[in-house]
C-alpha positions, 0 to 999 in steps of 0.5 A: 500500500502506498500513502499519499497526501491532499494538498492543504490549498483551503489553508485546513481541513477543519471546518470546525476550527478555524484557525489550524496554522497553515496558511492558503499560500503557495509557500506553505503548500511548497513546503508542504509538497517538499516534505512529502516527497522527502518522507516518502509519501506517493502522491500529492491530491491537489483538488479543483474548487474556485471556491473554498469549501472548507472555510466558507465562500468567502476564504481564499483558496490556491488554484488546482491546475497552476499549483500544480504545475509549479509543484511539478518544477520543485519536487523530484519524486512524488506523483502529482494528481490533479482533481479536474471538473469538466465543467470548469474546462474544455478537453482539448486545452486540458489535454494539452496542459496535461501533456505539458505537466507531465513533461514538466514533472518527468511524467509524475502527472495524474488526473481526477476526475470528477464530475460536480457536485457543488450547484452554487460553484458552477453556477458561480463560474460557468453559469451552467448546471447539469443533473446527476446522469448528464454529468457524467455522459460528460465527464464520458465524453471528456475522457475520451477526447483526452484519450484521443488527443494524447494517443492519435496524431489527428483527432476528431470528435463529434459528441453531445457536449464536445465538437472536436475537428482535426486536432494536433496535439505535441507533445505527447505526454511522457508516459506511453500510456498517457496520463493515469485517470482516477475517479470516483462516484458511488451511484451506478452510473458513476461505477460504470462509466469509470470502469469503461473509461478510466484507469483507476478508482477512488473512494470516500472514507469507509471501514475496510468491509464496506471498501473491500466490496466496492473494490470487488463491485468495480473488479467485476465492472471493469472485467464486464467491460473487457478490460484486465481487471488486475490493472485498475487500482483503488485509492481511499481519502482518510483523514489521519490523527497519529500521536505518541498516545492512544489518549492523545489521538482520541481527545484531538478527535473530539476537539474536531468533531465539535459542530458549528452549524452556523459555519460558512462551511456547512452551506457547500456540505448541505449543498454536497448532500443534496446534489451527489448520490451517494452509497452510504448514510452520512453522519453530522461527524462527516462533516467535520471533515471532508470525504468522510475522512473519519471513517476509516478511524485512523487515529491512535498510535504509530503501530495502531494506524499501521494495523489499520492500514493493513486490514486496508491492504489485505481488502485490496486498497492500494493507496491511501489520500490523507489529510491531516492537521497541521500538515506539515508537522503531521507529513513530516511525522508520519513520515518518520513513525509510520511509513518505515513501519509500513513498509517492514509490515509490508516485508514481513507478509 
């Protein structure tokens, strides 16, 4: 299993507190970045809001796509994923920006797709709104333009929501492949057109059982589909809190867990229940933090979040996103107490 971060561009993950000491800046997510890649982490989510979801509308917020691209210059090692909304965009200049960072990051780059779900944001942007179903026939769509910019010398399209005439796209990304496209969506439509269409799977937070079946369901997707279902690997979001006690980690989690509903935040969380399907009951908790962050309950010990981690390896998960606060205190500790002892449990089975 590999772990991995989210970059911390809303300055935090708590919408409980409102002040968590790490600053929306590039600097500090530089730093950020740096340490991770240093630790040993594999990958770096940065997500793609033009408004902050977690400190409320008015909070600023780095942007996903240029962040990105200057994180790909001064880092050496870990894997870059971008998060992309296909309403924000159109394919063809992503696929080109794509191929663009991929060089600039010696091929390091990935994709996140995710087709919307905040009404109020795109509205905000793009002055367009589509239902649950139209999302992702575009985000479909989407897809296969980029699939065809990266592998065909000249490429045409002629869907629903894209027209595509004899495009030229050079260069090519770095990988042969093209660049690895993850995405996420718990409803039926989602699951199916991500495993017809996209390289890799990405969950919210939930406890091994119920992420061991959606990795089954999607196994058996993908195979359905005709693709070797070997090849799809599944990611997971989890916030983690690691301290020297288990008394320590477990009174951190409920200073986070305290709910104000009057926050700025709550609105773009009652606007993300309310315009997203999604495969399990929510709890008021989820809210503290996004992705249903805790449920994975990774919080204790150094060698307790290892034996959590395992019980996700043995299900099948490959990758785990995490959050955490402070981040750069908390990557780097991580870095020391729990990826070593990762990787030797790794060894030993």
């Amino acid at each position: 299993m590999d772990l991995g971060i989210w970059l911390p561009i809303f300055g935090g993950w708590l919408r409980n507190v409102e002040d968590e000491g790490m600053p929306p800046t590039f600097e500090y997510n530089k730093r950020v970045a740096q340490a991770a890649d240093e630790s040993g982490f594999s990958t770096i989510l940065i997500a793609e809001l033009n408004l902050n979801d977690i400190k409320g509308i008015r909070a600023p917020s780095l942007e996903c796509w240029t962040t990105t691209s200057a994180l790909a210059a001064v880092t050496d090692r870990i894997r870059l994923m971008s998060a992309i909304r296909p309403g924000f965009r159109e394919p063809a200049v992503t696929a080109k920006m794509a191929a663009n960072i991929d060089h600039i990051s010696g091929g390091r780059f990935e994709i996140n797709l995710v087709s919307a779900w905040w009404e109020e944001e795109m509205k905000m942007y793009v002055g367009d709104w589509l239902e649950h179903g139209d999302r992702y026939d575009r985000s479909r769509e989407f897809v296969e333009i980029l699939r065809g910019l990266w592998t065909e010398d000249t490429f045409s399209y002629d869907g629903d929501f894209y027209t595509i005439e004899d495009a030229i796209l050079e260069p090519k990304p770095v990988q042969p492949r093209g660049v690895p496209i993850y995405a996420g969506g718990g409803s039926d439509e989602g699951r199916t057109m991500i495993a017809n269409h996209c390289d890799h799977y990405l969950m919210h937070g939930g406890s091994p059982e119920k992420i061991g079946r959606d990795i089954e369901d999607m196994r058996q997707r993908r195979a359905e589909a005709g693709y070797n279902s070997d090849d799809m690997q599944f990611g997971m979001a989890a916030y983690v809190i690691c301290r020297d006690t288990e008394e320590e980690a477990q009174a951190e989690l409920d200073r986070i867990t305290t709910i104000d509903y009057e926050s700025e935040g709550y609105d773009s969380y009652d606007d993300f229940v309310e315009n997203s399907k999604l495969d399990s009951e929510i709890d008021l908790k989820d809210y503290s933090v996004s992705n249903r962050g805790l449920r994975p309950n990774l919080v204790g010990t150094p060698e307790q979040i290892v034996d959590r981690l395992q019980e996700y390896a043995d299900v099948g998960l490959d990758l785990v996103l995490l959050q955490c606060s402070p981040m750069l205190e908390e990557v780097q500790r991580l870095g020391r107490d729990v990826i070593p002892k990762l990787k030797r449990v790794k060894t030993r089975v």
